[in-house]
Every structure is written in structure tokens, then in C-alpha cells.
N, C-alpha and C positions, 0 to 999 in steps of 0.2 A: 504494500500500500504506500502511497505517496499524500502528500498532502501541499497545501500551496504554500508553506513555508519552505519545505522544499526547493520549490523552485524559483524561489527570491534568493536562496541560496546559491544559487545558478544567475540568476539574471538580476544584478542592482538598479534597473531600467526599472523591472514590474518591482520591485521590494519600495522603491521611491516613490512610486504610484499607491501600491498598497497602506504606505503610512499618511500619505496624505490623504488618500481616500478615507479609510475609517476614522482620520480627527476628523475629515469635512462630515462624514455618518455621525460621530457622535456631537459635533455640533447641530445637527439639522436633530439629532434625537434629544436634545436639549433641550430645544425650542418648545417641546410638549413637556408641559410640568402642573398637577394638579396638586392643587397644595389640601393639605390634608389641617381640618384645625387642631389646634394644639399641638402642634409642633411646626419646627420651622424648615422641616424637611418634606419638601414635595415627591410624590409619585413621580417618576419619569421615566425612560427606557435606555439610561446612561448604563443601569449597571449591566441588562443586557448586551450592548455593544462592545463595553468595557470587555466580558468575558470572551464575547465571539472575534472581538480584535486579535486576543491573544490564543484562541482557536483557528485563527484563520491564519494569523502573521505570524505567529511564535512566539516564543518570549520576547528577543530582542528587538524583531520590528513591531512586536507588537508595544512595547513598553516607549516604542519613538516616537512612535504617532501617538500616546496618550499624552508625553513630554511635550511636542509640537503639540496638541493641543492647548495644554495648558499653557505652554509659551505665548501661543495669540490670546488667550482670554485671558493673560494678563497685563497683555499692552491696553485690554481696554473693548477690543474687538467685540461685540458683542455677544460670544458663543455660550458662555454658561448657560443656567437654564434663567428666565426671563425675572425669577423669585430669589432676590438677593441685592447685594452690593457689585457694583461694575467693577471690573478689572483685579487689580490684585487682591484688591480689599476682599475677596470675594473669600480670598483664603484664610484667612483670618475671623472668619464667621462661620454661624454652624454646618454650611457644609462646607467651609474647606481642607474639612479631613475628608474628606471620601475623595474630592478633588485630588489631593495631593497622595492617595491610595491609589491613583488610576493604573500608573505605569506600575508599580509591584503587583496589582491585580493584573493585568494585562498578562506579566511576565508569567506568576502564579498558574494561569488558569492554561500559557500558551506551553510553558515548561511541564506540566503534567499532564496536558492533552498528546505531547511527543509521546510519553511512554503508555498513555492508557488511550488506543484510537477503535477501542468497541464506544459504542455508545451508551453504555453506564459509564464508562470510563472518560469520557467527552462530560458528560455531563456531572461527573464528580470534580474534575478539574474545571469546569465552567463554575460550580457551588464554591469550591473552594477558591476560585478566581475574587468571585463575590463576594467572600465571609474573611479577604482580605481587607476586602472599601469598609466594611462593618466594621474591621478592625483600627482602620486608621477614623474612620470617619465619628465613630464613638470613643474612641482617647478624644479628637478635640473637641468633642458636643459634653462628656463627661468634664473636663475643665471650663467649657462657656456654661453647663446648666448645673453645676452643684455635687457632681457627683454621677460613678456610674448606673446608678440605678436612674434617675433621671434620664441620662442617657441610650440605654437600651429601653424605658418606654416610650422616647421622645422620636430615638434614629434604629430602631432593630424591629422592633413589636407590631407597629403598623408595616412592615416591608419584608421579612424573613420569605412568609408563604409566598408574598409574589415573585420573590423573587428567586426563590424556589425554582420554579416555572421559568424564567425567565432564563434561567440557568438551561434548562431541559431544552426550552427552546433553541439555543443558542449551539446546542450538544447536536440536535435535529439540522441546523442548518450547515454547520461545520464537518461535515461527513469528510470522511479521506477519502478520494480516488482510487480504484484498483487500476494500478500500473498492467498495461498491458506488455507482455512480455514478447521478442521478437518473433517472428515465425522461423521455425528451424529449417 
């Protein structure tokens, strides 16, 4: 089996395209953010893209394109999701921990999809991709709200299940290629 990390390893042309492409995806999946009340963490489809980034690119370009992303959204560029502070400040608010979880989630999810490409195994490296943004993204909501228990009610507990699924899905679209082999 092959996969398209693969062949970014082969061609720096498509690996270039790939990392620009998924920051432009998770910018445009930014743009959809339902905010949920009581808390300051919106629904959106970041962490989806985040895992399928580093399913599709790998670790390394996948972790480039979430770096270039957050590179532009913090000159300012409009890409975060629409619910927050502009530009850098963005990081220093409740969610600029998951923000700045991207590219370790990215790598997380693109580095254990190399060794697990069944799909429970896509899709436990996509979870675990995810339940790195949780990681980072609840240390900095635990220090702005008081505490981790505040925390994981505020940024884990409304999001865990969907993003569950999101994971799965992400596993579903990321399928590896069966390399056809030459005719003898």
C-alpha cells in the first residue's frame, strides 16, 4: 500500500501544493464556527482537517501546512474561525491552545497513520491526532478559566463525541492506495 505522503516524498512540487492546500482547507473550514453558550469554544471542522492533514501529508508536511497556517492568521489575515481576537492575539485566548496544538496534532495523527493504515488504525491515529488539540488547547483554557476542571467542561465535554466522528470520518477519507505492482 502507498499513500500520498509517499509521494510528496518523491515529488517537493505536489508536497508544496499539499501544504498549502490543506492550510487554505482549514482556513475555509474555519470560517464555519457555531458557538456553543457557555463556553468560548465554538463547534467547527478544524479539528477534522487538522487530523486528515496529517493523514493525508504525514507528519512532516502535515505539521507545515498547520505552521503556515498559523503563520498567516497571525499576520492578521483573516483565517481563524470568525469567534475570537484577530491575529496573534488570537493565541493568547481560549482557543489558542488548540491553535498552537495544530502542527503536533497534525504530526500525531500523520506519524501513527504511517504504521496503523487499516482503518481502525487511521482512525485511532486521526483520535489520537485530536486528543492532542485537547491537550494543548485545555492546558491554556485550564490557566484563562480557573482550573482544569473548568477546563474540560468549558473545551473537552461539549466536543469529545463529535469529535469522535470527526476522527472516523477523517480515517474514511484518508484511505491508502493499493500500489499496483508491474506486470511480469
Amino acid at each position: 500500500m502507498t499513500t500520498l505522503s509517499a509521494s510528496f516524498a518523491q515529488d517537493k512540487r505536489l508536497a508544496l501544493v499539499g501544504v498549502v492546500g490543506f492550510a487554505a482547507a482549514l482556513a475555509a473550514a474555519s470560517q464555519i464556527a457555531i458557538p456553543i453558550p457557555g463556553t468560548p469554544v465554538p463547534i467547527t471542522l478544524q479539528p477534522f482537517v487538522v487530523a486528515l492533514t496529517g493523514l493525508m501529508l504525514g507528519p512532516i508536511y502535515g505539521a507545515m501546512s498547520m505552521l503556515l497556517y498559523i503563520a498567516v492568521g497571525m499576520t492578521g489575515v483573516p483565517v481563524w474561525a470568525p469567534i475570537g481576537a484577530p491575529g496573534i492575539a488570537r493565541l493568547f485566548g481560549p482557543t489558542g491552545g488548540y491553535i498552537i496544538g495544530y502542527p503536533f496534532a497534525a504530526f500525531v495523527a500523520g506519524a501513527l497513520a504511517q504504521r496503523w493504515q487499516s482503518l481502525n488504525g487511521r482512525w485511532a491515529a486521526a483520535t489520537l491526532g485530536i486528543a492532542t488539540l485537547f491537550l494543548f488547547g485545555l492546558t491554556q483554557l485550564a490557566v484563562l478559566s480557573g482550573g482544569i476542571g473548568n477546563a474540560v467542561a468549558l473545551g473537552l465535554t461539549p466536543f469529545a463525541l463529535l469529535d469522535v466522528v470527526k476522527a472516523f470520518a477523517a480515517a474514511l477519507i484518508a484511505r491508502p492506495t493499493q500500489s499496483k505492482s508491474p506486470a511480469a
